[in-house]
Chimera marker file (.cmm) of the C-alpha trace (Angstrom):
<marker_set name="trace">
<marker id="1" x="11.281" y="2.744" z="12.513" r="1" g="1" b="0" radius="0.5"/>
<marker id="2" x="8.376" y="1.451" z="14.123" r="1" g="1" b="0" radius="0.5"/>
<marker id="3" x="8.762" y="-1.530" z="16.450" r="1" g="1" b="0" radius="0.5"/>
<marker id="4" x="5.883" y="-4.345" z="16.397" r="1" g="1" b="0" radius="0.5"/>
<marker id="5" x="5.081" y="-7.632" z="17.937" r="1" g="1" b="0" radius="0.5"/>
<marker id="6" x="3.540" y="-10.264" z="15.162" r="1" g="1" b="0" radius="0.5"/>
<marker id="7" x="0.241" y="-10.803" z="16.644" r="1" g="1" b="0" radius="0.5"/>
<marker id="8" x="0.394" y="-14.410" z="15.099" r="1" g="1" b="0" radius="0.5"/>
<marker id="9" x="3.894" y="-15.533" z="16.426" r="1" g="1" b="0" radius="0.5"/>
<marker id="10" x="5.155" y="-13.226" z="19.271" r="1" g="1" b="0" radius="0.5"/>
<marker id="11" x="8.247" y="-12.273" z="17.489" r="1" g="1" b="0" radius="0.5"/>
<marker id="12" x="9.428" y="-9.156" z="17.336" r="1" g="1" b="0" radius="0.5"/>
<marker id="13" x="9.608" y="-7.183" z="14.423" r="1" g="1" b="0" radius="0.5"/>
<marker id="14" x="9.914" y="-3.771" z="12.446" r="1" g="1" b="0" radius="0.5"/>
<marker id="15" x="6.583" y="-2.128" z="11.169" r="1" g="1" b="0" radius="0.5"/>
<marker id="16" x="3.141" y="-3.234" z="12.945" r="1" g="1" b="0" radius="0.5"/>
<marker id="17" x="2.105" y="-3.860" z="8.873" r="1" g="1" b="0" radius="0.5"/>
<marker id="18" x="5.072" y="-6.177" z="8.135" r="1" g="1" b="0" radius="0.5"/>
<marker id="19" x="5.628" y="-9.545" z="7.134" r="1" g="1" b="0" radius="0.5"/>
<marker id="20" x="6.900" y="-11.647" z="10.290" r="1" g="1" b="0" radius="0.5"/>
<marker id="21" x="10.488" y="-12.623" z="9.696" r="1" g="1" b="0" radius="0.5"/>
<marker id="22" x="9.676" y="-15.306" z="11.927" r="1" g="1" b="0" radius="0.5"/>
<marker id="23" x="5.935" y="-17.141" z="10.776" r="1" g="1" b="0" radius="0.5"/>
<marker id="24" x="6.217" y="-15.354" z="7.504" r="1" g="1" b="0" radius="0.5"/>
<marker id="25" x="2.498" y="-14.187" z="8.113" r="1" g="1" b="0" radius="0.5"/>
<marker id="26" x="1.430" y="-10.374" z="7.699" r="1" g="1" b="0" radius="0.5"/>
<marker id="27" x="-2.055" y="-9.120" z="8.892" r="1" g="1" b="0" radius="0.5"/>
<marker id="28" x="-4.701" y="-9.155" z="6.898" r="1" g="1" b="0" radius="0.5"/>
<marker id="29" x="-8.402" y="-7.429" z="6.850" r="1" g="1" b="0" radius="0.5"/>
<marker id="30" x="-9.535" y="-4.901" z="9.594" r="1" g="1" b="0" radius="0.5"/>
<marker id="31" x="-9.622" y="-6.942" z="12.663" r="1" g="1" b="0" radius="0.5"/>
<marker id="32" x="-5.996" y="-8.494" z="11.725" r="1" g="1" b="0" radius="0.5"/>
<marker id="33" x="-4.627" y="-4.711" z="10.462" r="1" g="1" b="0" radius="0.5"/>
<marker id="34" x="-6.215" y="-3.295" z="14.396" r="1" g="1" b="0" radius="0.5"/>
<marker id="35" x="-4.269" y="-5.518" z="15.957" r="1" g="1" b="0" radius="0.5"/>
<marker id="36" x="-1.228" y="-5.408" z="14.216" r="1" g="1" b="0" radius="0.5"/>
<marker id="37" x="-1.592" y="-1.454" z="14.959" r="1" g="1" b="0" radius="0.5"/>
<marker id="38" x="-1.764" y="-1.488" z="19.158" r="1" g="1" b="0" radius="0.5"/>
<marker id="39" x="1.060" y="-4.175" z="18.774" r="1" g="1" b="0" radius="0.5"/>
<marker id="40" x="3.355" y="-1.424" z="18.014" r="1" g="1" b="0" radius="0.5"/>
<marker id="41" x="5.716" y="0.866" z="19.771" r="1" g="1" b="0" radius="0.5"/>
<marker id="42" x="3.376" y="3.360" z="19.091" r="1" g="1" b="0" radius="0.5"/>
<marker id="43" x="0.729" y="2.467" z="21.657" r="1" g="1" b="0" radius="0.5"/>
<marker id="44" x="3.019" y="0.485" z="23.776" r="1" g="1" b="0" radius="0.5"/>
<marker id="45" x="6.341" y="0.891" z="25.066" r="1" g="1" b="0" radius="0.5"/>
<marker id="46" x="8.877" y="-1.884" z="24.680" r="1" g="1" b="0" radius="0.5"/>
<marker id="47" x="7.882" y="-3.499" z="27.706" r="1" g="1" b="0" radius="0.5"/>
<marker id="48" x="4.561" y="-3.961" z="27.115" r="1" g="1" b="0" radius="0.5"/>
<marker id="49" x="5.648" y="-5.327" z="23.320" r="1" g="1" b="0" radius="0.5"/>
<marker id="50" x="7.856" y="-7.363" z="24.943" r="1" g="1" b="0" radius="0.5"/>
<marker id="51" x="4.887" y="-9.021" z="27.266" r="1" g="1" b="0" radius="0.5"/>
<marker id="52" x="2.521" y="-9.196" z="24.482" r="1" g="1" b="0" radius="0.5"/>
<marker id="53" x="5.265" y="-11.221" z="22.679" r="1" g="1" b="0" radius="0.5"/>
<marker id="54" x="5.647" y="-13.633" z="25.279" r="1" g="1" b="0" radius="0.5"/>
<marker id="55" x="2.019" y="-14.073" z="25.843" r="1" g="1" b="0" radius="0.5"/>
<marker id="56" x="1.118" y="-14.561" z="22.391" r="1" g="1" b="0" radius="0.5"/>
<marker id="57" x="4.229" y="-17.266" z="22.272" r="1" g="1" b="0" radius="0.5"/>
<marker id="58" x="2.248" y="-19.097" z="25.189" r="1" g="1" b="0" radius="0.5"/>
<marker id="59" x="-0.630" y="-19.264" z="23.521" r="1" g="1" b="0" radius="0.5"/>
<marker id="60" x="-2.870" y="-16.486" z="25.240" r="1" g="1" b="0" radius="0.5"/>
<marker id="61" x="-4.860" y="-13.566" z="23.344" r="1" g="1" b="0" radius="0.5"/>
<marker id="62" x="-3.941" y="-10.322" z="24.714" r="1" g="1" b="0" radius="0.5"/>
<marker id="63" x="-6.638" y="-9.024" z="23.275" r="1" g="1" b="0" radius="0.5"/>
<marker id="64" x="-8.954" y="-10.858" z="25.657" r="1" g="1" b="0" radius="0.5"/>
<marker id="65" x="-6.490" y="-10.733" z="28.598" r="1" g="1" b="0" radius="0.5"/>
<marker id="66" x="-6.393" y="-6.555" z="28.280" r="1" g="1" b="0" radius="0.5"/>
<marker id="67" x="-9.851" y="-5.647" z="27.319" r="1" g="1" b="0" radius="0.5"/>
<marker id="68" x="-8.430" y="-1.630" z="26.753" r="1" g="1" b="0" radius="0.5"/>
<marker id="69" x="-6.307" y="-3.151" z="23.793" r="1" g="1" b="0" radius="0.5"/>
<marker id="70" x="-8.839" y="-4.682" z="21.900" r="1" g="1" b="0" radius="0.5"/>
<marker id="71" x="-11.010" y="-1.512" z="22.300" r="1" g="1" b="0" radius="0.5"/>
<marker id="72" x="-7.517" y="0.161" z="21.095" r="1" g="1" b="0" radius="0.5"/>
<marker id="73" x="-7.611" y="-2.477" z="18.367" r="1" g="1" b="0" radius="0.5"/>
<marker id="74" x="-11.436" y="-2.182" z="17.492" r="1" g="1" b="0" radius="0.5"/>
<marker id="75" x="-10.636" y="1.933" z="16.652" r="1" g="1" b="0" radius="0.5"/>
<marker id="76" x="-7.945" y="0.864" z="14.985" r="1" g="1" b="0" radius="0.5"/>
<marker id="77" x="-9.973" y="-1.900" z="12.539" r="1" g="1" b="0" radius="0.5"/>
<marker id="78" x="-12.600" y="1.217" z="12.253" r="1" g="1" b="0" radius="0.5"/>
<marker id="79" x="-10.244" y="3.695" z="10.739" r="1" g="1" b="0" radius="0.5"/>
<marker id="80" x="-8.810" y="0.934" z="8.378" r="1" g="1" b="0" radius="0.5"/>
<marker id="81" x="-11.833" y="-0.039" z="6.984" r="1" g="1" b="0" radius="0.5"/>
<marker id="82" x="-12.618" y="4.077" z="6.671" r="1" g="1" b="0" radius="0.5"/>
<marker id="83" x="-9.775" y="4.534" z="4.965" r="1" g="1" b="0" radius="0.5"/>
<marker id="84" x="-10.180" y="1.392" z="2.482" r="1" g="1" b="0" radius="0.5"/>
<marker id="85" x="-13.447" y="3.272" z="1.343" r="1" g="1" b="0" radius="0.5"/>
<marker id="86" x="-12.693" y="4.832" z="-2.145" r="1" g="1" b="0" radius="0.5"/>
<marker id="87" x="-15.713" y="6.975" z="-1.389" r="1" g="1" b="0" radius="0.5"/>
<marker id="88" x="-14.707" y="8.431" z="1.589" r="1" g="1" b="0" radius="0.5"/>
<marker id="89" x="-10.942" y="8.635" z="0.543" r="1" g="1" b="0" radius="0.5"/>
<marker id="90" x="-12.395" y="10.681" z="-2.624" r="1" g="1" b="0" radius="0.5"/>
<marker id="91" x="-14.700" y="12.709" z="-0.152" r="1" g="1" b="0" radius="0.5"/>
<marker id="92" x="-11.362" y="13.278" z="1.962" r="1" g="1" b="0" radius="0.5"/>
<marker id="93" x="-9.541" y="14.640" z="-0.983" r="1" g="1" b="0" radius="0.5"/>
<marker id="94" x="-12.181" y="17.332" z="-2.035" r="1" g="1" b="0" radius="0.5"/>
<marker id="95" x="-12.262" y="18.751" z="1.820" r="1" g="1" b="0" radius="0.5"/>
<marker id="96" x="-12.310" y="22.240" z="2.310" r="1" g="1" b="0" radius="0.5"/>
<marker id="97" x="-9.898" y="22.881" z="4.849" r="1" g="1" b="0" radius="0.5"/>
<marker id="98" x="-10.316" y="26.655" z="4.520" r="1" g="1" b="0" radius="0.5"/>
<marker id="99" x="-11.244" y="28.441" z="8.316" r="1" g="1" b="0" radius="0.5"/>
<marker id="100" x="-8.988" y="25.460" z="9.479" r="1" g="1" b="0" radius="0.5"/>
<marker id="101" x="-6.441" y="26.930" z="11.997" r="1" g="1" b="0" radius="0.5"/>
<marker id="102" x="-2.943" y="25.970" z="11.817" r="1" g="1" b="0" radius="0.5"/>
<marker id="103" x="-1.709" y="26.063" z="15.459" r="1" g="1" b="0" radius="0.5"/>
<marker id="104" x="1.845" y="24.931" z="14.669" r="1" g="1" b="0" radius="0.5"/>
<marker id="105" x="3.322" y="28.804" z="14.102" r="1" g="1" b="0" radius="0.5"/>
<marker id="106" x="4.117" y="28.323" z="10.267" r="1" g="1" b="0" radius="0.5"/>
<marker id="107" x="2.866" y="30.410" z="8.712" r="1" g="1" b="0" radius="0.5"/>
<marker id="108" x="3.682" y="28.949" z="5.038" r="1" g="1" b="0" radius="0.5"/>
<marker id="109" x="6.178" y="31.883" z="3.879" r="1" g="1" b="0" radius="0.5"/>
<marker id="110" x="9.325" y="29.085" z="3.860" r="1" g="1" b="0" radius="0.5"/>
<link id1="1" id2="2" r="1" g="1" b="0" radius="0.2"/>
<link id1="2" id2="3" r="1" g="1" b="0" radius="0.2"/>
<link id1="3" id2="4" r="1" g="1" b="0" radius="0.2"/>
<link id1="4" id2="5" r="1" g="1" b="0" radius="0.2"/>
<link id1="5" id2="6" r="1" g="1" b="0" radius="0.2"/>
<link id1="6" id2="7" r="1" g="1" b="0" radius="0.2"/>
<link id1="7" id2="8" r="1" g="1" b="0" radius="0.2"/>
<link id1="8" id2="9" r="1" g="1" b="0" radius="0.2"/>
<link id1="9" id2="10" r="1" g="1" b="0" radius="0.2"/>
<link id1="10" id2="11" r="1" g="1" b="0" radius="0.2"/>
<link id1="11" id2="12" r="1" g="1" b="0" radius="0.2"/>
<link id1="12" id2="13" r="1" g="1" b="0" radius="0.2"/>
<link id1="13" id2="14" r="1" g="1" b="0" radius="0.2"/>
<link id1="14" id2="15" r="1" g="1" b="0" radius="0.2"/>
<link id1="15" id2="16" r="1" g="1" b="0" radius="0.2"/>
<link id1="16" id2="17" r="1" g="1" b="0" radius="0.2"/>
<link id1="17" id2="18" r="1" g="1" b="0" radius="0.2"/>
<link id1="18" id2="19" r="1" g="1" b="0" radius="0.2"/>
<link id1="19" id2="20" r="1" g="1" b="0" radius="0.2"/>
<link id1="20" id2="21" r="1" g="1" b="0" radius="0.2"/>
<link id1="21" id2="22" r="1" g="1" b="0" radius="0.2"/>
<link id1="22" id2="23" r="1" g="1" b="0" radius="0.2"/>
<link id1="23" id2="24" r="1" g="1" b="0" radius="0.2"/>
<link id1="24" id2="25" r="1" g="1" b="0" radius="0.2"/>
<link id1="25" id2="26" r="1" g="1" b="0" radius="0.2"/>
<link id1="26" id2="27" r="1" g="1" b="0" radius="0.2"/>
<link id1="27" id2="28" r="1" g="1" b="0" radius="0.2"/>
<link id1="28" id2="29" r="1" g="1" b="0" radius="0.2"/>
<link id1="29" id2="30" r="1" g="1" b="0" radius="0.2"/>
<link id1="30" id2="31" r="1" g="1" b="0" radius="0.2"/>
<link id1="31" id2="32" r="1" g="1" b="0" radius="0.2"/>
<link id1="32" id2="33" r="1" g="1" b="0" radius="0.2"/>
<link id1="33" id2="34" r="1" g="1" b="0" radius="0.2"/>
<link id1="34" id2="35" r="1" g="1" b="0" radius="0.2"/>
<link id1="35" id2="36" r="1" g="1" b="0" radius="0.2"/>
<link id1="36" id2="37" r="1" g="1" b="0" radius="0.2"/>
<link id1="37" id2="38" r="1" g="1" b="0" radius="0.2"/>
<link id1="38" id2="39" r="1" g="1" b="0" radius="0.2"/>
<link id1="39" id2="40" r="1" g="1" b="0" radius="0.2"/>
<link id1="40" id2="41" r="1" g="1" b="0" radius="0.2"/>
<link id1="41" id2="42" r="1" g="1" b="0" radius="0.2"/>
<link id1="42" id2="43" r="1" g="1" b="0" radius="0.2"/>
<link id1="43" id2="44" r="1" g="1" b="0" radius="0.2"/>
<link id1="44" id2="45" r="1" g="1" b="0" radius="0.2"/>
<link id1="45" id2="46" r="1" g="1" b="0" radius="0.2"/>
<link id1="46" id2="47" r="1" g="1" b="0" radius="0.2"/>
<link id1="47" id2="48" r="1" g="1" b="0" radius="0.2"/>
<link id1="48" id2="49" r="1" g="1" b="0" radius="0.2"/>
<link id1="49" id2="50" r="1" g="1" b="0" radius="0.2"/>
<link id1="50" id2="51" r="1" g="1" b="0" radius="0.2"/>
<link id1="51" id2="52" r="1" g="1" b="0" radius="0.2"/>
<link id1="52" id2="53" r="1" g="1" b="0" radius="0.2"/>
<link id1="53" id2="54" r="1" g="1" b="0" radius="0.2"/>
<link id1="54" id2="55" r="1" g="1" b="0" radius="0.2"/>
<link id1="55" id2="56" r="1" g="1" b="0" radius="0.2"/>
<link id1="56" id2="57" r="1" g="1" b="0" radius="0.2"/>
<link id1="57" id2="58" r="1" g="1" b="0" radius="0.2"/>
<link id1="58" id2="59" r="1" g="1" b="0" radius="0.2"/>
<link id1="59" id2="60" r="1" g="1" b="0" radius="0.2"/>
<link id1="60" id2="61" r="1" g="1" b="0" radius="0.2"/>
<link id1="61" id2="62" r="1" g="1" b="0" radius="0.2"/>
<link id1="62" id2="63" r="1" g="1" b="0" radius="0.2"/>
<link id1="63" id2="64" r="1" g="1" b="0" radius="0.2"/>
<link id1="64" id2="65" r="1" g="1" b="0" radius="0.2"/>
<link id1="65" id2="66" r="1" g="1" b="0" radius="0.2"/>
<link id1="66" id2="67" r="1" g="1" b="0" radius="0.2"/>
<link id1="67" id2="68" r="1" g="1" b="0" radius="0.2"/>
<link id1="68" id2="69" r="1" g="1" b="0" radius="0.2"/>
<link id1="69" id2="70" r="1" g="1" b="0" radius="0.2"/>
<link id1="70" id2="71" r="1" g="1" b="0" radius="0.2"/>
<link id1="71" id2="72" r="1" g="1" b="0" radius="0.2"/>
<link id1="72" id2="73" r="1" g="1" b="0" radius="0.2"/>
<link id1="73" id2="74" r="1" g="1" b="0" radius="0.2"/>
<link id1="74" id2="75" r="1" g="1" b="0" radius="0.2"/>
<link id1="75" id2="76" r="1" g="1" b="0" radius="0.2"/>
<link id1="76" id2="77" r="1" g="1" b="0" radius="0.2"/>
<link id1="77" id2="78" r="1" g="1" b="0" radius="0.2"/>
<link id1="78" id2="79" r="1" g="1" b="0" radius="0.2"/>
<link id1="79" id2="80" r="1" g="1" b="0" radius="0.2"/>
<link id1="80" id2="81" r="1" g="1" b="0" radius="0.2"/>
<link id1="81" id2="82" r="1" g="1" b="0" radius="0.2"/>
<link id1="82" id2="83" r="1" g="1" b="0" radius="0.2"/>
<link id1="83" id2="84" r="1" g="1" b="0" radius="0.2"/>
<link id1="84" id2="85" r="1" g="1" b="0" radius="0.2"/>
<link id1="85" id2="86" r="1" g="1" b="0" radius="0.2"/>
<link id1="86" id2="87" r="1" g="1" b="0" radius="0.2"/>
<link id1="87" id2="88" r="1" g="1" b="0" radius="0.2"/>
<link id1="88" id2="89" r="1" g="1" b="0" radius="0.2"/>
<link id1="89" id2="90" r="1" g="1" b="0" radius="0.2"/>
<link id1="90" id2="91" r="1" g="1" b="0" radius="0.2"/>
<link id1="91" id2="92" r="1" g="1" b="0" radius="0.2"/>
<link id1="92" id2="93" r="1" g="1" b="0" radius="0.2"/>
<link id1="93" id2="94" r="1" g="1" b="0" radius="0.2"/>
<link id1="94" id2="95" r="1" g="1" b="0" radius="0.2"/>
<link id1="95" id2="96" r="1" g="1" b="0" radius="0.2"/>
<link id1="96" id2="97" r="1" g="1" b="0" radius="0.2"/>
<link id1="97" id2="98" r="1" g="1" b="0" radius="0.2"/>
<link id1="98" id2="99" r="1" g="1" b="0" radius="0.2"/>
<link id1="99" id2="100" r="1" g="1" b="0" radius="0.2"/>
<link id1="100" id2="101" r="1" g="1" b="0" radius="0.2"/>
<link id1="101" id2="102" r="1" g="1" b="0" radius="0.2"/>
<link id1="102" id2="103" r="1" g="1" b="0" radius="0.2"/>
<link id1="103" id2="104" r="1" g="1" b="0" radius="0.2"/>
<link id1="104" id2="105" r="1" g="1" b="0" radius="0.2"/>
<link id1="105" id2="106" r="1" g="1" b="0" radius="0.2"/>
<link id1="106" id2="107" r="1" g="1" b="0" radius="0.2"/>
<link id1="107" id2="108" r="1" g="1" b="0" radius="0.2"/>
<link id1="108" id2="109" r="1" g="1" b="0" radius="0.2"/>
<link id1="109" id2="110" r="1" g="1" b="0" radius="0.2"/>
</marker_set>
């Protein structure tokens, strides 16, 4: 399970998508959804969570204190709002993936 820090509150939590067991806020929109995404164990270890948490708590935006994570966060917001676009989701589902190579070694006879 993926382990988050609320970009609202600081607290830790599970899932970077969640509703905080501590504010009772969940992120909403691009910006608020790319945030919530680099807040995770998934771009940071638990460390780095861990300082974002107490940061956040002091009133500080990491954001603007590490200008790499709100570049991080920025991709993030990019590919959310991509993905909210029924056009391209539609255009995703109709790709052609044949000439794609699979490197992984399966070759599909399981």
């Amino acid at each position: 399970m993926t382990i988050a820090t609320c970009i609202f509150c600081g607290a830790k939590k599970h899932g970077g998508l969640t509703t905080c067991g501590e504010c009772g806020k969940h992120p909403t929109g691009a910006i608020q959804v790319g945030k919530s995404m680099v807040l995770t164990d998934h771009f940071l270890d638990l460390d780095g969570l861990k300082l974002a948490g107490e940061d956040i708590r002091a009133g500080l935006d990491v954001f603007t204190l590490e200008p790499a994570l709100q570049q991080l966060a920025d991709e993030q917001a990019r590919v959310f709002e991509q993905m909210s676009d029924p056009e391209f989701r539609r255009n995703l589902a109709h790709t052609d993936c044949q000439g794609v190579q699979d490197d992984s070694g399966d070759d599909g006879s399981h």
